[in-house]
N, C-alpha and C positions, 0 to 999 in steps of 0.2 A: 672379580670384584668390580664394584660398579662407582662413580664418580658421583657423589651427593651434595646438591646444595642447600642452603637453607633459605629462613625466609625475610623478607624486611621485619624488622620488629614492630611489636602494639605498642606504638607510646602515644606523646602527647608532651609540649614541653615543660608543664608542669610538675611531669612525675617527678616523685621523691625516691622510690624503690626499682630497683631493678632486678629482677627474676631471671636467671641465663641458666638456659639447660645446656646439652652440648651439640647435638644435631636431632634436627626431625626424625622419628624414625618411620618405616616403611607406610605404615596408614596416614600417618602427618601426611607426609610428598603427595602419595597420591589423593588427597583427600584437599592438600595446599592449608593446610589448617594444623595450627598447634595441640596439641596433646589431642590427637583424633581418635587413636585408640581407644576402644573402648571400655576399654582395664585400667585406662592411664586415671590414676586419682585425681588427676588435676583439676580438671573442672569440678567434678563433683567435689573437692577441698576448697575451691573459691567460692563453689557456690552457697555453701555450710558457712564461711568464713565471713564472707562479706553482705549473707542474705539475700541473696540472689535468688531467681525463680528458676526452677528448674525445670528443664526441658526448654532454654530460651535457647534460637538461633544462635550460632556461632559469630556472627558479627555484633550481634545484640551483647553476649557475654566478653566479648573482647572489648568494647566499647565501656559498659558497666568494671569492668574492673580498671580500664584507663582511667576513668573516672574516678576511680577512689585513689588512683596516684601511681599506679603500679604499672611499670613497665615489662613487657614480655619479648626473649631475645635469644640466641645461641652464641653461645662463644666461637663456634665455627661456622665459619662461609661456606668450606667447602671440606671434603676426606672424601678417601675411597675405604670404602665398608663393603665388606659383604651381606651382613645381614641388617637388622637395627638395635643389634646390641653395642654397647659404646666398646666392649672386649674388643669389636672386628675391625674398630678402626687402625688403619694404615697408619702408626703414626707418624709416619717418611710425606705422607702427604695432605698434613694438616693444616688450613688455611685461616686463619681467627678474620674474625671481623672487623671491620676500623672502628674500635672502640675509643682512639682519640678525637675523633670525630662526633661519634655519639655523644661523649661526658662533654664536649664543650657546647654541643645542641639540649643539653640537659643540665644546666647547673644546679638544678634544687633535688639530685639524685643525694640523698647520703648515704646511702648503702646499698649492699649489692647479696645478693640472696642466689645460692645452686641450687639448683634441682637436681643434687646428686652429688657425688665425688668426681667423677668427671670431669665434669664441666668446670668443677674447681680447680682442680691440676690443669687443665689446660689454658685457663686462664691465666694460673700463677705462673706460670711456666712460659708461655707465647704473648701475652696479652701485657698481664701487671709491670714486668720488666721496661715494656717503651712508653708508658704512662708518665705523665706529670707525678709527682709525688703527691699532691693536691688529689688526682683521683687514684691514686696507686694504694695509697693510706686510708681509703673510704673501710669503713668495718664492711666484713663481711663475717656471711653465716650459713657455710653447712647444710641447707637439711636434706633427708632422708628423699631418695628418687620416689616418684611416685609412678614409675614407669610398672606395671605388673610384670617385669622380671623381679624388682626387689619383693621377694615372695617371704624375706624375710620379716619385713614390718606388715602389720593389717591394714588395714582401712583407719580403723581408730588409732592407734600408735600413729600412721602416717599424717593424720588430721590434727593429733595431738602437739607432733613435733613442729607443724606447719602454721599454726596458730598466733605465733609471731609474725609476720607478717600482716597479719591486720591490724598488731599494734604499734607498728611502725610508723610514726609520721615525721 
């Protein structure tokens, strides 16, 4: 097993929305770039979403989607994984990010958005507990990973479910 970190988040202190998966997985790291995989629905769902040009650079699409308000972030600093599925996480050695930190460098956050289950238990569990009640009580919502393990939703179902997010403001 090998000791994984993540990466600073895309925000801006604007944002209203925050997006938290749970860790980069093996193409992210080496690639230093969020949802790098190239199965991972994610960009192609922002890009659908917020009308985006496709095939834009990776810093061009991280900046375009700050832009619309949306923050991008992991709930974990650090775990030891074996592979990049969230199952392999150690979870004796889960490290959360300083999220009180972040929500006070982001006051016009009102909500906070998974990218998976995951990422949501380990939130609620490591993270929500030492929060102000002020960010602890922000809605949150759920949706479907767009990571190509969830083999169980499509392309469309996962664009479908995800489509909240652009109407968030």
């Amino acid at each position: 097993m090998s000791t994984v970190h993540s990466f600073p988040p895309l925000t801006a202190p604007h944002v209203h929305l925050l997006i938290l998966g749970s860790m980069p997985g093996r193409a992210s790291l080496r690639a230093n770039q969020y949802y790098a995989h190239p199965r991972n629905a994610f960009w192609p769902i922002v890009e659908r979403l917020f009308h985006l040009e496709s095939g834009l650079g990776y810093e061009e699409r991280c900046a375009l989607l700050v832009q619309q308000g949306v923050a991008v972030w992991d709930v974990l600093m650090s775990c030891t994984r074996e592979s990049s599925l969230d199952s392999d996480i150690d979870t004796s050695s889960i490290v959360a990010n300083d999220f009180a930190e972040f929500f006070a460098a982001h006051p016009a956050i009102g909500r906070i958005c998974f990218n998976g289950a995951m990422a949501q238990q380990v939130f609620d569990r490591h993270v929500a507990p030492r929060l102000p009640s002020k960010v602890a009580d922000l809605p949150r919502l759920r949706l479907p990973s767009t990571s190509p393990a969830n083999a169980a939703y499509s392309f469309e179902r996962k664009l479908e479910c995800w489509r909240v997010i652009r109407d968030i403001r």
